[in-house]
PAMIKE-475171 format. One record per atom (N, C-alpha, C): chain; x negated, y negated, z negated; residue number from 1. Coordinates in steps of 0.001 Angstrom, whole numbers, plus 500000, padded with zeros to 6 digits. Layout:
BEGIN
(rec A; (X; Y; Z); NUM)
...
***
This chain:
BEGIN
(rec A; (494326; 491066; 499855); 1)
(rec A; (494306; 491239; 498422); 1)
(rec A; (494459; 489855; 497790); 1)
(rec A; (495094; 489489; 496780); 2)
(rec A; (495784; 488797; 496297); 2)
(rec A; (495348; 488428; 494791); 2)
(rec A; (494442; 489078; 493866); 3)
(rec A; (494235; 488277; 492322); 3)
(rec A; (493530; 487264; 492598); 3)
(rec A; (493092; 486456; 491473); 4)
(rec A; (492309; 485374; 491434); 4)
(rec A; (491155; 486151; 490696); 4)
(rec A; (489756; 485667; 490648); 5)
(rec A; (488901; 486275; 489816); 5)
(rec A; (489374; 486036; 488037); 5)
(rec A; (489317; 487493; 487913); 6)
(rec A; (489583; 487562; 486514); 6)
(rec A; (490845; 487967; 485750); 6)
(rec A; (491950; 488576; 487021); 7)
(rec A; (492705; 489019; 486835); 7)
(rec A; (493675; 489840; 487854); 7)
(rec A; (492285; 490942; 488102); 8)
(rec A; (492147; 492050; 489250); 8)
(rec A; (493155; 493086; 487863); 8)
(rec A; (493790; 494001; 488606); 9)
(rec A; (494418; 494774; 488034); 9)
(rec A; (493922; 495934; 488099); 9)
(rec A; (493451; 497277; 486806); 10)
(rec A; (492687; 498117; 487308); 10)
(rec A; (494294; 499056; 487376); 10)
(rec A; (495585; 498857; 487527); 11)
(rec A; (496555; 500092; 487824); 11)
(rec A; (496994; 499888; 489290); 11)
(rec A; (496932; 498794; 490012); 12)
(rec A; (497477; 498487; 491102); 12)
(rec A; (496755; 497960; 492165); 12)
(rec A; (496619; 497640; 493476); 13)
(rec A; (496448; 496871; 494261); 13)
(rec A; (497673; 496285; 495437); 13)
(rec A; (497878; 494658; 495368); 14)
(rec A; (498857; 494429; 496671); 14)
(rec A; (498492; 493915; 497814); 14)
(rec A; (498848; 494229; 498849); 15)
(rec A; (497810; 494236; 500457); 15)
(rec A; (499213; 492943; 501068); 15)
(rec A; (498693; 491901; 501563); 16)
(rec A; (499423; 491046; 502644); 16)
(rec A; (499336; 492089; 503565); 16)
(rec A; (500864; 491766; 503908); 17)
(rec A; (500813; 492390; 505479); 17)
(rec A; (500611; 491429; 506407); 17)
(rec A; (499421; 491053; 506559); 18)
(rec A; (499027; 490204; 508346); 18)
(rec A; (499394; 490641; 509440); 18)
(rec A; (500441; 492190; 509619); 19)
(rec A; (500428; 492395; 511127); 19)
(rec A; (501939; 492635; 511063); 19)
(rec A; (502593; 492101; 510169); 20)
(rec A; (503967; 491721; 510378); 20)
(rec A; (504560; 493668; 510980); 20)
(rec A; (503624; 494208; 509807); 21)
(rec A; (504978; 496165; 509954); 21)
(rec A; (505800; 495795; 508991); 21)
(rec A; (506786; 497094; 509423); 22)
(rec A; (508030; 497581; 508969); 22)
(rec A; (507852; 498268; 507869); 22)
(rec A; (507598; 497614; 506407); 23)
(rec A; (507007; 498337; 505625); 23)
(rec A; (507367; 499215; 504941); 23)
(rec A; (508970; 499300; 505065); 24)
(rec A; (510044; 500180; 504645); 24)
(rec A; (509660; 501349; 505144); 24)
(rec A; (509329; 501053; 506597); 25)
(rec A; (509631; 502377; 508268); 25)
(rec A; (508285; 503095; 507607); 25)
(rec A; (507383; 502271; 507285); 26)
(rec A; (505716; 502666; 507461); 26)
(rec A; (505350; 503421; 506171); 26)
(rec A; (506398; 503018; 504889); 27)
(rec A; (506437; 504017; 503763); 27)
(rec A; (507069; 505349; 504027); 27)
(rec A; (507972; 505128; 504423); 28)
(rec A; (509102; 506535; 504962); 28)
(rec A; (507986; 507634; 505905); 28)
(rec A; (507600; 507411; 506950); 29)
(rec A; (506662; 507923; 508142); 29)
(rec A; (505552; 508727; 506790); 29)
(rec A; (504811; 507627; 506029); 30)
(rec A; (503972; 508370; 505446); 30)
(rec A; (504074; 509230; 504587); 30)
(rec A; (505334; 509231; 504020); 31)
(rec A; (505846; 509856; 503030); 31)
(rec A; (505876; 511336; 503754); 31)
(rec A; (506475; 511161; 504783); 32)
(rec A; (507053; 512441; 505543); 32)
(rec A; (505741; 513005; 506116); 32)
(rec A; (504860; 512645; 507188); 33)
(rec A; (503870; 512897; 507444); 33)
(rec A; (502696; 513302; 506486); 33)
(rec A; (502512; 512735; 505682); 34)
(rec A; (501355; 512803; 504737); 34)
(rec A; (501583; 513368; 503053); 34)
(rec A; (502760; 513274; 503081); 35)
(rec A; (503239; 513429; 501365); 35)
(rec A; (502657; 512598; 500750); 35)
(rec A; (502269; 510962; 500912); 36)
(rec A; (501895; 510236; 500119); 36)
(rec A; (502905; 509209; 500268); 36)
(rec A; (502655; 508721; 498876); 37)
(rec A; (503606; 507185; 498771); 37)
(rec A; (502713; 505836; 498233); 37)
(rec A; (503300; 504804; 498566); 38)
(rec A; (503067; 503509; 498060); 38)
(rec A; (504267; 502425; 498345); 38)
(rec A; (504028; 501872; 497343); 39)
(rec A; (505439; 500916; 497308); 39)
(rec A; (505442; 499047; 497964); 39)
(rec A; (506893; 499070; 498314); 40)
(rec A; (506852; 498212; 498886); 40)
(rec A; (506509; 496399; 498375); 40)
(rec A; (506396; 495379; 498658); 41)
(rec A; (506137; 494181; 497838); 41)
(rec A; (507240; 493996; 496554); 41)
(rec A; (506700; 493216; 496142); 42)
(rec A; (507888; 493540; 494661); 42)
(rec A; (508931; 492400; 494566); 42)
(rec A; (510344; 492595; 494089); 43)
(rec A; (511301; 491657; 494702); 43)
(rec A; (511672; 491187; 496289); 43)
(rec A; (512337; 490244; 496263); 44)
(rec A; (512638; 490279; 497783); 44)
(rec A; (512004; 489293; 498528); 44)
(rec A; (511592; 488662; 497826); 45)
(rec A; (510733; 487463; 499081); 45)
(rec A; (509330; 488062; 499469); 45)
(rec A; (509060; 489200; 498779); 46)
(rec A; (508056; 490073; 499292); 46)
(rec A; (507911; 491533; 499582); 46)
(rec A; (509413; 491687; 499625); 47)
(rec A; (509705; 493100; 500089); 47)
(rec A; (508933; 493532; 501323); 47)
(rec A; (509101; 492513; 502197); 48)
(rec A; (508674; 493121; 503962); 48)
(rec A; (507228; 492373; 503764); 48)
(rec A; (506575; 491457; 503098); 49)
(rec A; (505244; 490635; 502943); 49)
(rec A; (504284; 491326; 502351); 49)
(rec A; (504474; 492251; 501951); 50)
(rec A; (503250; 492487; 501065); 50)
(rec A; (503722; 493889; 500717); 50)
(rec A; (502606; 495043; 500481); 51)
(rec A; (502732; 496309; 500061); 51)
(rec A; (501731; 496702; 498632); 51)
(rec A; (501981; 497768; 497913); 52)
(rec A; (501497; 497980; 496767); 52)
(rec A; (500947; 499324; 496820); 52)
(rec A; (499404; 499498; 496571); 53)
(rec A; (499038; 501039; 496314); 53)
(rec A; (498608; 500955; 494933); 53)
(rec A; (499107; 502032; 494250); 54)
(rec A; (498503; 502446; 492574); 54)
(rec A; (497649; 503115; 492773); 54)
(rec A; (496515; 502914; 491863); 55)
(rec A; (495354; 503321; 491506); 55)
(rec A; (494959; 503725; 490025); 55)
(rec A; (496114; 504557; 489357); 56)
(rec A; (495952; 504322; 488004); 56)
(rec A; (496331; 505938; 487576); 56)
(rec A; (495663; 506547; 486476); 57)
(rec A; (495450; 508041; 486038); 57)
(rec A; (494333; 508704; 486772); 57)
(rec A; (494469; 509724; 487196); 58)
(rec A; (493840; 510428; 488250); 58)
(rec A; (493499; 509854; 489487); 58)
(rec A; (493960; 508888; 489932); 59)
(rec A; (493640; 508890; 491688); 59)
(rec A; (492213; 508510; 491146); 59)
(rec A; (491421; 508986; 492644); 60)
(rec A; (490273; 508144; 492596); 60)
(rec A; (490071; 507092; 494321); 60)
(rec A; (489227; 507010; 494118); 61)
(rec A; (488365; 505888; 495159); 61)
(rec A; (488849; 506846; 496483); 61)
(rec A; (488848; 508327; 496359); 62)
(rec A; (488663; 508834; 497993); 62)
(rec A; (490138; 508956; 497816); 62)
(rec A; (491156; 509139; 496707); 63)
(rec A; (492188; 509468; 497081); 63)
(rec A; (493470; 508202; 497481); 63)
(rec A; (492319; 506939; 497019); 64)
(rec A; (493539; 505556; 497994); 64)
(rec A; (492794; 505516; 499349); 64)
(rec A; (491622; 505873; 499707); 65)
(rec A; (491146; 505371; 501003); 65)
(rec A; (491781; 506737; 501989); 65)
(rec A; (492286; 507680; 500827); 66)
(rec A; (493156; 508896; 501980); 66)
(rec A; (494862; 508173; 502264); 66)
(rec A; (494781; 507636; 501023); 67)
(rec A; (495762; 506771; 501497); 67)
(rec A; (496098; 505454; 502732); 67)
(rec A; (494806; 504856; 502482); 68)
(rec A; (495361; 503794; 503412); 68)
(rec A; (494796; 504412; 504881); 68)
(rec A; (493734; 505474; 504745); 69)
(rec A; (493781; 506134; 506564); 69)
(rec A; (494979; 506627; 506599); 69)
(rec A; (496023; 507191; 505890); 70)
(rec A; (497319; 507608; 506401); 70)
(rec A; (498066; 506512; 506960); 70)
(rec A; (498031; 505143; 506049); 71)
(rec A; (499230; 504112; 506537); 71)
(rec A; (498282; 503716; 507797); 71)
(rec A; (496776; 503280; 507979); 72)
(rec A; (496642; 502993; 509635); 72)
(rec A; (496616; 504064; 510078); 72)
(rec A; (496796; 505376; 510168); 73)
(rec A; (496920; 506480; 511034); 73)
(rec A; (498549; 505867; 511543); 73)
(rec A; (499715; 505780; 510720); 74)
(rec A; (500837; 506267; 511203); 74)
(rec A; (501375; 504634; 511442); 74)
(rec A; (500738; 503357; 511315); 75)
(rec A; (500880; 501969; 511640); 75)
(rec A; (499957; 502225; 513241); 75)
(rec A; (499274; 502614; 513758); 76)
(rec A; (498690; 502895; 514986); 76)
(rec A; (497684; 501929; 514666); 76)
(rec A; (496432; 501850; 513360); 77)
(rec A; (495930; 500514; 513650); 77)
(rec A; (494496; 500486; 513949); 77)
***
């Protein structure tokens, strides 16, 4: 996770990818498997570096942590 204090975003969160996935492959898989989405880093020097889950309207707290057990379910992590 990536803000500095004081300018946490309450619509978004962006995750470093430290384990160097295919974040394209690993959106697609979940999409198909799970019917969920999240988007990839924004622009291109962080397309494959970094991933984005929204947290904004309706989702709540259990419905990103159903999210990110889907991306380590289908990342094997």
């Amino acid at each position: 996770m990536f803000p500095e204090e004081g300018y946490w975003s309450q619509t978004v969160s962006t995750i470093e990818n430290t384990r160097d996935l295919n974040v394209e492959k690993l959106r697609e898989e979940v999409k198909e498997s799970y019917d969920m989405v999240f988007a990839n880093g924004y622009g291109s020097k962080l397309r494959e570096k970094t991933f984005r889950i929204g947290h904004m309207g309706d989702h709540t707290v259990g419905d990103v942590k159903e999210l990110t057990d889907a991306i380590e379910d289908v990342a094997d992590l």
